[in-house]
N, C-alpha and C positions, 0 to 999 in steps of 0.2 A: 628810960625816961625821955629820952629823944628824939625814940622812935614813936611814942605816943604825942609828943609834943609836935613833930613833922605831921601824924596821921592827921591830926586834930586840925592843924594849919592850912592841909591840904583839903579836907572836909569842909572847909570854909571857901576857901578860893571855889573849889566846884557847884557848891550851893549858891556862892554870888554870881558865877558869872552864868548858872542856871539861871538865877531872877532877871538877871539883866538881859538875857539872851530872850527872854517872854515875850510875844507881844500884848499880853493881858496883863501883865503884869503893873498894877497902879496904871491903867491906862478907864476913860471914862466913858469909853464903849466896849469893856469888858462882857456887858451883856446883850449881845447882840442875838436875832432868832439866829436858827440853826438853816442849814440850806436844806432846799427843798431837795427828799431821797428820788431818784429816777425806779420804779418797781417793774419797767417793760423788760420782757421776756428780751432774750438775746436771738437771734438767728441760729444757730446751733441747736440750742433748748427746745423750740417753739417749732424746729423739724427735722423730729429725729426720726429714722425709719428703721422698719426693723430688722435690716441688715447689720446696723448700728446695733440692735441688741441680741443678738442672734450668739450662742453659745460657741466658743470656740473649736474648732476641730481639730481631733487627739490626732498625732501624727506618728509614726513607727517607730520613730523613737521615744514613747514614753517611757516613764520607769527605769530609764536606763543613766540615772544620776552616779556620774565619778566615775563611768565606767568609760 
């Protein structure tokens, strides 16, 4: 019974100081727009070559796992 009685008390303290920690929370610009997403291509992405995708090469020791 005590240890349900602590669960219960502590499931309280973490839910309050979750609301209090919000910044939305009862506040009256909770609905603000959302921010504009950036969709530009990264430098990486936009020049890949195909060196970069070029298949790896098997080297003399394959197959030779644990050994």
């Amino acid at each position: 019974m005590t240890k349900i009685a602590l669960t219960a008390a502590a499931i309280l303290v973490a839910t309050g100081t979750a609301f209090a920690g919000s910044d939305n929370y009862g506040s009256a610009n909770a609905n603000q727009p959302a921010v504009a997403v950036d969709h530009s291509a990264t430098a990486s992405v936009s020049k890949s070559t195909q060196t970069v995708q070029a298949p790896a090469s098997q080297g003399a020791d394959r197959n030779l796992f644990g050994r």
